[in-house]
mmCIF file of the protein (N, C-alpha, C, O) and its ligand, coordinates in Angstrom:
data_MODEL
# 
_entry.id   MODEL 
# 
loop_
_entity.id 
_entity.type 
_entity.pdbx_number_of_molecules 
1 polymer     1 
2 non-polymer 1 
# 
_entity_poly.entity_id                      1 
_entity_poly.type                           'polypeptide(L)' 
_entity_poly.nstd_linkage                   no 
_entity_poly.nstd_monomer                   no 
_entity_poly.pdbx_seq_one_letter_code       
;(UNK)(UNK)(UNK)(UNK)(UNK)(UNK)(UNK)(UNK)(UNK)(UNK)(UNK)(UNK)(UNK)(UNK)(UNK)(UNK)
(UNK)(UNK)(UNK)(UNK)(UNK)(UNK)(UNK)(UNK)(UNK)(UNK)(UNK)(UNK)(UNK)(UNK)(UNK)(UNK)
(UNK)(UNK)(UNK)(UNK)(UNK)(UNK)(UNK)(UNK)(UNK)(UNK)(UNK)(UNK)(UNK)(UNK)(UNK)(UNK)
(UNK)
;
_entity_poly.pdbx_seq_one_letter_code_can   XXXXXXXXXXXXXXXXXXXXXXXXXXXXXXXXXXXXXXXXXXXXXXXXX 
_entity_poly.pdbx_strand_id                 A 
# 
loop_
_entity_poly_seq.entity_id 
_entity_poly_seq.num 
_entity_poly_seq.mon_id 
_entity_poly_seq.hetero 
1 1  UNK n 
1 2  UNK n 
1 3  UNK n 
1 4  UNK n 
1 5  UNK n 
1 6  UNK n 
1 7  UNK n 
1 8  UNK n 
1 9  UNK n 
1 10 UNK n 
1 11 UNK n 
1 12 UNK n 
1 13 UNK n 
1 14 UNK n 
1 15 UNK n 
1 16 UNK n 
1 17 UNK n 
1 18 UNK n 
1 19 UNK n 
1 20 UNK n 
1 21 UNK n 
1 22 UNK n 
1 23 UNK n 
1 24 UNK n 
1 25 UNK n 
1 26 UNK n 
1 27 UNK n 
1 28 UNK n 
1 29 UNK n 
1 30 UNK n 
1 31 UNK n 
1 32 UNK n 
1 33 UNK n 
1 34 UNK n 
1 35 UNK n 
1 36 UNK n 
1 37 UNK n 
1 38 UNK n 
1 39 UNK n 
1 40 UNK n 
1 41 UNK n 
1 42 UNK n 
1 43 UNK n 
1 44 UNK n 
1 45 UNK n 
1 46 UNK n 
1 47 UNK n 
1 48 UNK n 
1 49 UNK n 
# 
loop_
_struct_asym.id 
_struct_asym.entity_id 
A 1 
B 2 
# 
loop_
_chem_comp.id 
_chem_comp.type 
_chem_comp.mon_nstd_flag 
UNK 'L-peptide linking' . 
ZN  non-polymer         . 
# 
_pdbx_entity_nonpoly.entity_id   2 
_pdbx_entity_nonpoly.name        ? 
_pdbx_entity_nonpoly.comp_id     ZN 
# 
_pdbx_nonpoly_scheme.asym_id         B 
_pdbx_nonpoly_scheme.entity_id       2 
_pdbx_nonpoly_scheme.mon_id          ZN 
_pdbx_nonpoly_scheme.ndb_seq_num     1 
_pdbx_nonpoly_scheme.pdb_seq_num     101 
_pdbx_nonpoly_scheme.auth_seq_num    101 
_pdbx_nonpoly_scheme.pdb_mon_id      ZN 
_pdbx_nonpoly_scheme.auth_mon_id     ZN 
_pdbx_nonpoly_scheme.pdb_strand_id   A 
_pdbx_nonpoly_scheme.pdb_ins_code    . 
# 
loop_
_atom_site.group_PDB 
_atom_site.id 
_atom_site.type_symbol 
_atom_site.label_atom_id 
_atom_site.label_alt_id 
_atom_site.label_comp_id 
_atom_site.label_asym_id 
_atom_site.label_entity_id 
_atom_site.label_seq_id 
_atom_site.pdbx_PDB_ins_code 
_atom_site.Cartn_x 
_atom_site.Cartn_y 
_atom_site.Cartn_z 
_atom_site.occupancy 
_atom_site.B_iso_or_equiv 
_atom_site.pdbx_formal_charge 
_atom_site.auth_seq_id 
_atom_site.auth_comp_id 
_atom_site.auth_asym_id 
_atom_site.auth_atom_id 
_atom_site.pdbx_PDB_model_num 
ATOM   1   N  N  . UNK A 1 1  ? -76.883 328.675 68.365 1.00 0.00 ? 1   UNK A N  1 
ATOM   2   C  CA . UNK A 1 1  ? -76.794 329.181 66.999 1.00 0.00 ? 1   UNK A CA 1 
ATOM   3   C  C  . UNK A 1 1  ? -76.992 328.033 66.023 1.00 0.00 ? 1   UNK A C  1 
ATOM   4   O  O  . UNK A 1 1  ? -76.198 327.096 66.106 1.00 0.00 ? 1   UNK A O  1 
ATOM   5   N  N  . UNK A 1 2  ? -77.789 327.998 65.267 1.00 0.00 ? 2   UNK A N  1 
ATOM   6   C  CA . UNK A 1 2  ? -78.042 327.368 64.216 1.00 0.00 ? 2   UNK A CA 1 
ATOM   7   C  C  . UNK A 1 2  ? -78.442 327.658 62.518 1.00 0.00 ? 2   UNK A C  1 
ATOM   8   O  O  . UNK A 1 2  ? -79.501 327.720 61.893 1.00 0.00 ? 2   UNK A O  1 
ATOM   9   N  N  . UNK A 1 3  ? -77.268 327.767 62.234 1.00 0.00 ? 3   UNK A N  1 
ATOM   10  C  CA . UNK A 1 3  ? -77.052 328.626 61.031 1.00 0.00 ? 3   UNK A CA 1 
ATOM   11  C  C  . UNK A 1 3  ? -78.129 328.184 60.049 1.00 0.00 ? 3   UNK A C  1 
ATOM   12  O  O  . UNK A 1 3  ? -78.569 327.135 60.521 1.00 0.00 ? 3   UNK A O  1 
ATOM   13  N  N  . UNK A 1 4  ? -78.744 328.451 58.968 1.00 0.00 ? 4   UNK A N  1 
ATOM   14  C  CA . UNK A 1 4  ? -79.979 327.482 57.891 1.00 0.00 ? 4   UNK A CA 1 
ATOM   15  C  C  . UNK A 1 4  ? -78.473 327.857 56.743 1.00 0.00 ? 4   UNK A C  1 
ATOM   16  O  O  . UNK A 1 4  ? -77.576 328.688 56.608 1.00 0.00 ? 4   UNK A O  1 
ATOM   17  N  N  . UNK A 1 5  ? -78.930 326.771 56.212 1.00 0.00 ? 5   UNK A N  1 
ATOM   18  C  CA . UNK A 1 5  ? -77.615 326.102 55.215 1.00 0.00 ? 5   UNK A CA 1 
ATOM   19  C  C  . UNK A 1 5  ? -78.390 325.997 54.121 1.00 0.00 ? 5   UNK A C  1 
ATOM   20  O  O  . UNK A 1 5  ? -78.645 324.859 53.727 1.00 0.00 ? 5   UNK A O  1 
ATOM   21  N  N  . UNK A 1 6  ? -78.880 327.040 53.466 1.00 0.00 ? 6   UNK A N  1 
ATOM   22  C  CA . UNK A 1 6  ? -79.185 326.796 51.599 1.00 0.00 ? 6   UNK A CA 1 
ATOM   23  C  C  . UNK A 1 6  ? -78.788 326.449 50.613 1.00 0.00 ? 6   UNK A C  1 
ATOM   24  O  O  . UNK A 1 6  ? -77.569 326.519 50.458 1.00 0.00 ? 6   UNK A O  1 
ATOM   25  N  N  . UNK A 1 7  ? -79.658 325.903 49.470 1.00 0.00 ? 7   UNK A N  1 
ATOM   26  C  CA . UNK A 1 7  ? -78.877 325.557 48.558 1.00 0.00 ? 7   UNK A CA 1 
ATOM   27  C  C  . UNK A 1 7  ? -80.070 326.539 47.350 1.00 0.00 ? 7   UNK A C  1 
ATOM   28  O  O  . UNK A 1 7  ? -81.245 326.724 47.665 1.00 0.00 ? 7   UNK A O  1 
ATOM   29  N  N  . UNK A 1 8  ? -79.502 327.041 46.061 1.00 0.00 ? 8   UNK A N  1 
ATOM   30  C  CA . UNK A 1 8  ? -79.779 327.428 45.286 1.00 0.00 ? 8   UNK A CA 1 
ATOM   31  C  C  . UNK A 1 8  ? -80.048 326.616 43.875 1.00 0.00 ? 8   UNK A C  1 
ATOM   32  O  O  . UNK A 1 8  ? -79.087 326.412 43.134 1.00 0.00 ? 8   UNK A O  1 
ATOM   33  N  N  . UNK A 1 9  ? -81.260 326.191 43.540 1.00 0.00 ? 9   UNK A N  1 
ATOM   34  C  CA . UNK A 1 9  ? -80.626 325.246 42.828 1.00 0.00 ? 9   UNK A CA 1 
ATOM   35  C  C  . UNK A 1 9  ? -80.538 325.978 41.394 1.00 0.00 ? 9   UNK A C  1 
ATOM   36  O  O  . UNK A 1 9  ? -81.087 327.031 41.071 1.00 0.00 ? 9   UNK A O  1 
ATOM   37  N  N  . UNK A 1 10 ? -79.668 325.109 40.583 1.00 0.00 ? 10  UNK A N  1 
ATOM   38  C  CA . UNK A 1 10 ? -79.510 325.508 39.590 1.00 0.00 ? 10  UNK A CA 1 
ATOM   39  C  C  . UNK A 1 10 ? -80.309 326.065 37.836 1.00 0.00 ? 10  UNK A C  1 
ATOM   40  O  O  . UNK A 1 10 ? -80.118 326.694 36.795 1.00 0.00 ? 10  UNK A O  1 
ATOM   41  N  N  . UNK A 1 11 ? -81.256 325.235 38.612 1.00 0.00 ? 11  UNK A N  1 
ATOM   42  C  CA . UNK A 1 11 ? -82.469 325.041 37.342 1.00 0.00 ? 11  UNK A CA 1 
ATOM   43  C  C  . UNK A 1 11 ? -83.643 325.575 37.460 1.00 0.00 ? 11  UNK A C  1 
ATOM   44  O  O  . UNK A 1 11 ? -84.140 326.195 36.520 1.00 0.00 ? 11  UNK A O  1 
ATOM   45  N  N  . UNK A 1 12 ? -84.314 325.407 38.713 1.00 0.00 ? 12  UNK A N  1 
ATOM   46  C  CA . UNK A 1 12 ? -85.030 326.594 38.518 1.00 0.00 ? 12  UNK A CA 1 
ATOM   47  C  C  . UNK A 1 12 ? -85.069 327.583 39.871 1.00 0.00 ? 12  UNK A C  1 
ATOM   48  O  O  . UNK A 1 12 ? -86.053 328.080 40.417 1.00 0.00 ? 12  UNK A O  1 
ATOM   49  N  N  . UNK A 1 13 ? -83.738 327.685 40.196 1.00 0.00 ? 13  UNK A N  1 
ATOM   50  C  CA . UNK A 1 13 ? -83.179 328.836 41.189 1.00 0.00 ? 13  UNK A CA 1 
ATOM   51  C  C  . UNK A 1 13 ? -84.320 329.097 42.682 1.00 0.00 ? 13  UNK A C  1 
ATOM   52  O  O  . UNK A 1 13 ? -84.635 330.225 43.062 1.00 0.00 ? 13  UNK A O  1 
ATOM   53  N  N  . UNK A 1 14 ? -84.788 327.841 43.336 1.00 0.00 ? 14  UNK A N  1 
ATOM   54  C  CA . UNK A 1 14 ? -85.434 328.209 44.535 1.00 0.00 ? 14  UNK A CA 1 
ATOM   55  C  C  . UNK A 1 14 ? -84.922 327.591 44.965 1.00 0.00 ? 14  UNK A C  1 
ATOM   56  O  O  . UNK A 1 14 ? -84.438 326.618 44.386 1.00 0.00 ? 14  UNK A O  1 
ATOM   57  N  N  . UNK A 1 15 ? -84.726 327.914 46.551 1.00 0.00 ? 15  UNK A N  1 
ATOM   58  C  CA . UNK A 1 15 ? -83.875 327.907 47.856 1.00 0.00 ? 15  UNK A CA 1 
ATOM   59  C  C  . UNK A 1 15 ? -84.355 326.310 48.436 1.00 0.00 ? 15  UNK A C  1 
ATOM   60  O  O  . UNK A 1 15 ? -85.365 325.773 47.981 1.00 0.00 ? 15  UNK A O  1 
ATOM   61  N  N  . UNK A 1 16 ? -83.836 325.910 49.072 1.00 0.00 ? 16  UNK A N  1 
ATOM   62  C  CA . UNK A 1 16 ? -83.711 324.671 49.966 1.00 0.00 ? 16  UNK A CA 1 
ATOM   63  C  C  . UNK A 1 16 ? -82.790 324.466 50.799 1.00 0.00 ? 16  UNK A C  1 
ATOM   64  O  O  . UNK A 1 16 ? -81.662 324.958 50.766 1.00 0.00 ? 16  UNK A O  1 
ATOM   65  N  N  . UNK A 1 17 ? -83.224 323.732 51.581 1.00 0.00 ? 17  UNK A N  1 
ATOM   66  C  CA . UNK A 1 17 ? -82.594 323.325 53.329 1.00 0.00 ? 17  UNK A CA 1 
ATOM   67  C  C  . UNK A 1 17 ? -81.538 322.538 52.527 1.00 0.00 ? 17  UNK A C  1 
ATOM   68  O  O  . UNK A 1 17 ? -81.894 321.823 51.590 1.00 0.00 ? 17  UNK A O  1 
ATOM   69  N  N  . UNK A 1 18 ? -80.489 322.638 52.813 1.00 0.00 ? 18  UNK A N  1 
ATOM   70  C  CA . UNK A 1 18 ? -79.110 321.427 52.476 1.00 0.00 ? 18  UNK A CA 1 
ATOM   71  C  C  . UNK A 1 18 ? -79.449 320.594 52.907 1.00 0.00 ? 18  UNK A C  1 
ATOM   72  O  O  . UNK A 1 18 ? -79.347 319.700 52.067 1.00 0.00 ? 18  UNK A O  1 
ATOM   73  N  N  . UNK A 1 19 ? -79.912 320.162 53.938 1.00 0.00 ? 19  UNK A N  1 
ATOM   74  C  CA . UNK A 1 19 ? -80.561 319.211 54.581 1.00 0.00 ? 19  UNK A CA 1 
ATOM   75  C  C  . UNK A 1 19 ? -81.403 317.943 53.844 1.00 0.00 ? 19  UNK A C  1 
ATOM   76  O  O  . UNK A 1 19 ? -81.218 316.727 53.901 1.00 0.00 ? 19  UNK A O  1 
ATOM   77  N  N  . UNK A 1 20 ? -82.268 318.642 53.227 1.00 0.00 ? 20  UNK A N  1 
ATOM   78  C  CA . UNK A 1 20 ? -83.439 318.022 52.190 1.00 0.00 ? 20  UNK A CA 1 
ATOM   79  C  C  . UNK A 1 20 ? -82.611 317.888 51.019 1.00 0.00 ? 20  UNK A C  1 
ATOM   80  O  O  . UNK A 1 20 ? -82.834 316.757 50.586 1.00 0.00 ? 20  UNK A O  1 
ATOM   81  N  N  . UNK A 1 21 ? -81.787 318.459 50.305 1.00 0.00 ? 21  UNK A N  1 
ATOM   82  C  CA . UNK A 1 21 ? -80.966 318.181 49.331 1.00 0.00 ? 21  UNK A CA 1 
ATOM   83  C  C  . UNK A 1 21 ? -79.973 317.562 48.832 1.00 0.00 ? 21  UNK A C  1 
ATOM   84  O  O  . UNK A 1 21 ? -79.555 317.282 47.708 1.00 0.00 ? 21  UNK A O  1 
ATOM   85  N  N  . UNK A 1 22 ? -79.710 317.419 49.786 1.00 0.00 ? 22  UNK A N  1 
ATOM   86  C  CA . UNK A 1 22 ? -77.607 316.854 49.649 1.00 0.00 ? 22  UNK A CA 1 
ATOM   87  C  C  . UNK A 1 22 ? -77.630 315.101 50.038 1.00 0.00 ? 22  UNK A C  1 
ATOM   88  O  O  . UNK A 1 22 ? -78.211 314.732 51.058 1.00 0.00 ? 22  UNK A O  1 
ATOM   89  N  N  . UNK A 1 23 ? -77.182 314.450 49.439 1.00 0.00 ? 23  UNK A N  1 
ATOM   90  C  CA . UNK A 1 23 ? -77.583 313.228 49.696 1.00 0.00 ? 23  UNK A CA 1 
ATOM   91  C  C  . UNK A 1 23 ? -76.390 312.410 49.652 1.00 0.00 ? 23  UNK A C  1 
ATOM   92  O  O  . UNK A 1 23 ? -76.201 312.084 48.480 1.00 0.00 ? 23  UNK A O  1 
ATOM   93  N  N  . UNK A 1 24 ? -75.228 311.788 50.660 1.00 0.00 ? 24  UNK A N  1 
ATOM   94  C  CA . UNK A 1 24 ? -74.113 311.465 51.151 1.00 0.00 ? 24  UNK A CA 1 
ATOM   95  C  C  . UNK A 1 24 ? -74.529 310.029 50.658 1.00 0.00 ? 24  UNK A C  1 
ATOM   96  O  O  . UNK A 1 24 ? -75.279 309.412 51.415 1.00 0.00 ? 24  UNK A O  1 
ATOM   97  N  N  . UNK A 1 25 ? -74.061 309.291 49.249 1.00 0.00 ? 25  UNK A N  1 
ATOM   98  C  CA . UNK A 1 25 ? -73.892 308.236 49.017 1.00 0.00 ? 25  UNK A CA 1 
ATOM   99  C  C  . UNK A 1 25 ? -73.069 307.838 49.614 1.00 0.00 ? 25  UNK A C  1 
ATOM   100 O  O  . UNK A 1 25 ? -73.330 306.894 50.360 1.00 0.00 ? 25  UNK A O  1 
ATOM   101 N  N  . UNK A 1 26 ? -71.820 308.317 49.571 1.00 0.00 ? 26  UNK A N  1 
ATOM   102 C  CA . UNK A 1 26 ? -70.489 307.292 50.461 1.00 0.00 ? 26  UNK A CA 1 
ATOM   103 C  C  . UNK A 1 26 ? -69.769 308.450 50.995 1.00 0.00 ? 26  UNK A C  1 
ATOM   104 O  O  . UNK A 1 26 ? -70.375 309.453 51.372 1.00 0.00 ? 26  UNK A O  1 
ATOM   105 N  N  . UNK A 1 27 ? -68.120 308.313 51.050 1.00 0.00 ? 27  UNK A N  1 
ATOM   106 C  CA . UNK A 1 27 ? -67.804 309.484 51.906 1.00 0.00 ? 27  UNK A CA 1 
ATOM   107 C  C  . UNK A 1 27 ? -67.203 310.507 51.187 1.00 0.00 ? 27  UNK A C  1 
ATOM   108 O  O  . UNK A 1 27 ? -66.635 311.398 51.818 1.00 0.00 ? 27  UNK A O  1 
ATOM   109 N  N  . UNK A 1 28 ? -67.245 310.546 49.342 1.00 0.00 ? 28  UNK A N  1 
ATOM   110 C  CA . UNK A 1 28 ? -66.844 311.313 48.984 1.00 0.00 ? 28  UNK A CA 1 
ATOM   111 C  C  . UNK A 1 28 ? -67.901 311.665 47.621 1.00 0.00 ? 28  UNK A C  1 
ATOM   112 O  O  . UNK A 1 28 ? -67.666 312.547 46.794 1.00 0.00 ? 28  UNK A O  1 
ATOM   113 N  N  . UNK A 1 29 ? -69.495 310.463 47.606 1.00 0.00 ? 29  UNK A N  1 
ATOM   114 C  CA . UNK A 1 29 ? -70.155 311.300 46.464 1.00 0.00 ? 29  UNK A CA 1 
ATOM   115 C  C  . UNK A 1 29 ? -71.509 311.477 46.941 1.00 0.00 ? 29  UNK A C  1 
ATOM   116 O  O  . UNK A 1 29 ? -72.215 310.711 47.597 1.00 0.00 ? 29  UNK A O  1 
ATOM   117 N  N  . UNK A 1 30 ? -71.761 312.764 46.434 1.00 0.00 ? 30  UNK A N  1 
ATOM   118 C  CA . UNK A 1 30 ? -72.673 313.959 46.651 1.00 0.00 ? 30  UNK A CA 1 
ATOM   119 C  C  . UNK A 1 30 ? -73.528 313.616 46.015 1.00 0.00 ? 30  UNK A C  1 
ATOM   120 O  O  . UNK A 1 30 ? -73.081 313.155 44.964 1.00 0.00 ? 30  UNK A O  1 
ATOM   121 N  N  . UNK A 1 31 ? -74.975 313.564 46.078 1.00 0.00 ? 31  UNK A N  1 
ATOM   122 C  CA . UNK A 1 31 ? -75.608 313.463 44.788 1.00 0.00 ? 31  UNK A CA 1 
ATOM   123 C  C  . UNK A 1 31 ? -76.616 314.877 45.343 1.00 0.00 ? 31  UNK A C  1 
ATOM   124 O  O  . UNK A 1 31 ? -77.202 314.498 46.357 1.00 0.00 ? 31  UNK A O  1 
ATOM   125 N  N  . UNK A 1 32 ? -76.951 316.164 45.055 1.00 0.00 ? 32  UNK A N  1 
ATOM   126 C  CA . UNK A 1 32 ? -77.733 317.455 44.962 1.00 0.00 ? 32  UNK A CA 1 
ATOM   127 C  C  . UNK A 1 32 ? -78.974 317.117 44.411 1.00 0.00 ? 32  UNK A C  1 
ATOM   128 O  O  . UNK A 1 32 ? -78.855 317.139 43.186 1.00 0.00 ? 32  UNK A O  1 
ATOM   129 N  N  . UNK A 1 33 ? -80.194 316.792 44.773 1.00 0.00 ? 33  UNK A N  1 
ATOM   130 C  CA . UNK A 1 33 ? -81.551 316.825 44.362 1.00 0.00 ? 33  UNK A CA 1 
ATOM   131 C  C  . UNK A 1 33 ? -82.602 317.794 44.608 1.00 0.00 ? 33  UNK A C  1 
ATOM   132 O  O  . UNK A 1 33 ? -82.752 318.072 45.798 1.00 0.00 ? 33  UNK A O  1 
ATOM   133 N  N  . UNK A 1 34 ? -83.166 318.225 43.998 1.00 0.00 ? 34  UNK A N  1 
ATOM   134 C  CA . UNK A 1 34 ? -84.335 319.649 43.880 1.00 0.00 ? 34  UNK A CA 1 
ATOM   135 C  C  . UNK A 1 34 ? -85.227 318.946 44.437 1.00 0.00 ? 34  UNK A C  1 
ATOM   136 O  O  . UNK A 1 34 ? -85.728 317.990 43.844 1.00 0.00 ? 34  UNK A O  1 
ATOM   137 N  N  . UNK A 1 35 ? -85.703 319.412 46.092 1.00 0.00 ? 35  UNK A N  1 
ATOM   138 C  CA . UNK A 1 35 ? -87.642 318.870 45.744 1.00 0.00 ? 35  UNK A CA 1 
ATOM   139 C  C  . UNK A 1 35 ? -88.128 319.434 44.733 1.00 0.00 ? 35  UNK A C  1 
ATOM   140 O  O  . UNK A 1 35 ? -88.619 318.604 43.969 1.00 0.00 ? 35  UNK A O  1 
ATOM   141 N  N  . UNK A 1 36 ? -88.228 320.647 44.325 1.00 0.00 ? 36  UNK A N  1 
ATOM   142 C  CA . UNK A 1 36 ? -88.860 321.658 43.985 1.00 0.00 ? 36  UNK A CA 1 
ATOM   143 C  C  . UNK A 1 36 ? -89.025 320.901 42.201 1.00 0.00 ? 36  UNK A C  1 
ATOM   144 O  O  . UNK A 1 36 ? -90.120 320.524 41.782 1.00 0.00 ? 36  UNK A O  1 
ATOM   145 N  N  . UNK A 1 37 ? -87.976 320.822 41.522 1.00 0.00 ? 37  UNK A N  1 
ATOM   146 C  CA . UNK A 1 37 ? -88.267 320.530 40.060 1.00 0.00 ? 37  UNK A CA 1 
ATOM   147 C  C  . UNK A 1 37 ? -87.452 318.828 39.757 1.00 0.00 ? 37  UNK A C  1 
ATOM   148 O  O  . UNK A 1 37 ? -87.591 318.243 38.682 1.00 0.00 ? 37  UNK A O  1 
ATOM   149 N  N  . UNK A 1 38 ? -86.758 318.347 40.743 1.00 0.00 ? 38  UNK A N  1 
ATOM   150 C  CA . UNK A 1 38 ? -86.310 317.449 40.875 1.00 0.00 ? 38  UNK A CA 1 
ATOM   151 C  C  . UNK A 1 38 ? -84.821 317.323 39.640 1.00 0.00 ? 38  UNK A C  1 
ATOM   152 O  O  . UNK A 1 38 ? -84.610 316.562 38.695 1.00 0.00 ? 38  UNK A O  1 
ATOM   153 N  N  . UNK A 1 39 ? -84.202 318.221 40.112 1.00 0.00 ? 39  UNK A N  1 
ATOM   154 C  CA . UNK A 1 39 ? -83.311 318.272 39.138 1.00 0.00 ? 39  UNK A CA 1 
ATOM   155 C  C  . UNK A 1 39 ? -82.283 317.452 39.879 1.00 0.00 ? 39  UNK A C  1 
ATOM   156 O  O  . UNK A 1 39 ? -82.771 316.958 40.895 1.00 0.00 ? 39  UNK A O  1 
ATOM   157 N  N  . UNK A 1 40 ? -81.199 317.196 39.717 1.00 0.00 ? 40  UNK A N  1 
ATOM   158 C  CA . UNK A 1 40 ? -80.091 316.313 39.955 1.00 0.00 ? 40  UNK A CA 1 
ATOM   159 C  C  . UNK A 1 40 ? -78.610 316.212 39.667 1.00 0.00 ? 40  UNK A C  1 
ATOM   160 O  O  . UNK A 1 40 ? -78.302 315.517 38.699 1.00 0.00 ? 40  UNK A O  1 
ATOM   161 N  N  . UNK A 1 41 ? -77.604 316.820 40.384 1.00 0.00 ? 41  UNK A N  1 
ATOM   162 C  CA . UNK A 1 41 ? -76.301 316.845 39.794 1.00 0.00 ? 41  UNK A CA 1 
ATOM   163 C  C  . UNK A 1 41 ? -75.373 315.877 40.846 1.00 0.00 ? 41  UNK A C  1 
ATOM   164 O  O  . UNK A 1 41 ? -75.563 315.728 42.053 1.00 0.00 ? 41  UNK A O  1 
ATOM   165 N  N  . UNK A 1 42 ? -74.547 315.405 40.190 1.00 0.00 ? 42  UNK A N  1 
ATOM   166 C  CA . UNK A 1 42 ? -73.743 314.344 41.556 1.00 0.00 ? 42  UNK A CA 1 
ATOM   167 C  C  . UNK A 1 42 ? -72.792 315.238 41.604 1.00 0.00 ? 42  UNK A C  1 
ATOM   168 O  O  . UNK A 1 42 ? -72.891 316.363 41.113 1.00 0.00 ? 42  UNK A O  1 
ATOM   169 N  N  . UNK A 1 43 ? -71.348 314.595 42.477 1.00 0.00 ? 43  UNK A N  1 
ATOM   170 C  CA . UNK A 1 43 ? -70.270 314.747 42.715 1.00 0.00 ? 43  UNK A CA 1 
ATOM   171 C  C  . UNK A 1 43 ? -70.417 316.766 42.585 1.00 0.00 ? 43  UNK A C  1 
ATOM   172 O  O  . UNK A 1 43 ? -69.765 317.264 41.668 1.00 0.00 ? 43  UNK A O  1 
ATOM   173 N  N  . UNK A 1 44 ? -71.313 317.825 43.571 1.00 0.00 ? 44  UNK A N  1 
ATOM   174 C  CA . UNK A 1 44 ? -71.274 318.730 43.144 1.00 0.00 ? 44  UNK A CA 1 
ATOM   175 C  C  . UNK A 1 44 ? -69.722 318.859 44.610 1.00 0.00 ? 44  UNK A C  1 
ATOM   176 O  O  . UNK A 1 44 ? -69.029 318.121 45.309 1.00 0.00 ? 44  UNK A O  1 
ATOM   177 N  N  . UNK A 1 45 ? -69.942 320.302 44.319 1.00 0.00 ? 45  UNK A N  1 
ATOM   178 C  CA . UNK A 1 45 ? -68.650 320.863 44.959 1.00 0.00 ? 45  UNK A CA 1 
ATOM   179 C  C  . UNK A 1 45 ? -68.912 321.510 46.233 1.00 0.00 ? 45  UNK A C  1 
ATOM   180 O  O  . UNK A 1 45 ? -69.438 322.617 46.343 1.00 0.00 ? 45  UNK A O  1 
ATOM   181 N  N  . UNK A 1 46 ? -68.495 320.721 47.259 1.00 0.00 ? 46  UNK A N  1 
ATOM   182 C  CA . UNK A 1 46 ? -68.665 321.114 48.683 1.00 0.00 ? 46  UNK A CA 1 
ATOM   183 C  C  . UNK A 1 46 ? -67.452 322.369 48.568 1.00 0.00 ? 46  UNK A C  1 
ATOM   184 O  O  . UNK A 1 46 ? -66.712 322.717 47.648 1.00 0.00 ? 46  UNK A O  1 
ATOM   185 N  N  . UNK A 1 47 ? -67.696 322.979 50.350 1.00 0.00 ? 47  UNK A N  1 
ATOM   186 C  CA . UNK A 1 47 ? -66.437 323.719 50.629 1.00 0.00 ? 47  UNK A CA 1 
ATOM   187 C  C  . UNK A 1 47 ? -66.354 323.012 51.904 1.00 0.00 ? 47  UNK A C  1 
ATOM   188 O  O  . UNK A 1 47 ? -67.213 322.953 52.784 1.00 0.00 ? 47  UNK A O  1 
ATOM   189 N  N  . UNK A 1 48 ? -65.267 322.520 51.875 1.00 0.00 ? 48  UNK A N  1 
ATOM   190 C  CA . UNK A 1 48 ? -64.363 322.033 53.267 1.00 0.00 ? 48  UNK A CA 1 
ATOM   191 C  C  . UNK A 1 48 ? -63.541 322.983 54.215 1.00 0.00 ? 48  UNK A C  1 
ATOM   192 O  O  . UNK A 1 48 ? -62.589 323.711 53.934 1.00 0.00 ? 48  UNK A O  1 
ATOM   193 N  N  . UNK A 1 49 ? -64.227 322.754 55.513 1.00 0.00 ? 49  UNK A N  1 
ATOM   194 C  CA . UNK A 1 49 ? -63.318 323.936 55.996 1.00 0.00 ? 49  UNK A CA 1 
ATOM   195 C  C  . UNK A 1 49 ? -61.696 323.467 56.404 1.00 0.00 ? 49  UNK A C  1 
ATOM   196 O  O  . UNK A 1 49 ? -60.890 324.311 56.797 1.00 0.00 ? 49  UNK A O  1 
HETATM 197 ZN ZN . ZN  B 2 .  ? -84.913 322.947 41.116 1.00 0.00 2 101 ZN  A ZN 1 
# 
């Protein structure tokens, strides 16, 4: 099982691999980047299980 893990982005709302997006500066900041329009938000809000 290998779940696909999307992200929505905010700006101009097309889908992406979390994968390609999510970018683990250290162990607690996030930085979220769009291929698509290259938009950019840090510190966004994971869910921890
Ligand atoms: Zn975008």
């Amino acid at each position: 099982m290998n779940p696909e893990l999307e992200v929505v982005c905010p700006a101009c709302h097309k889908k992406s691999e979390l994968e390609h997006t999510i970018t683990a500066q250290s162990n607690q900041n996030i930085i979220f980047v769009c291929p698509h329009c290259g938009y950019e938000k840090r510190n966004i809000e994971t869910s921890k299980g």
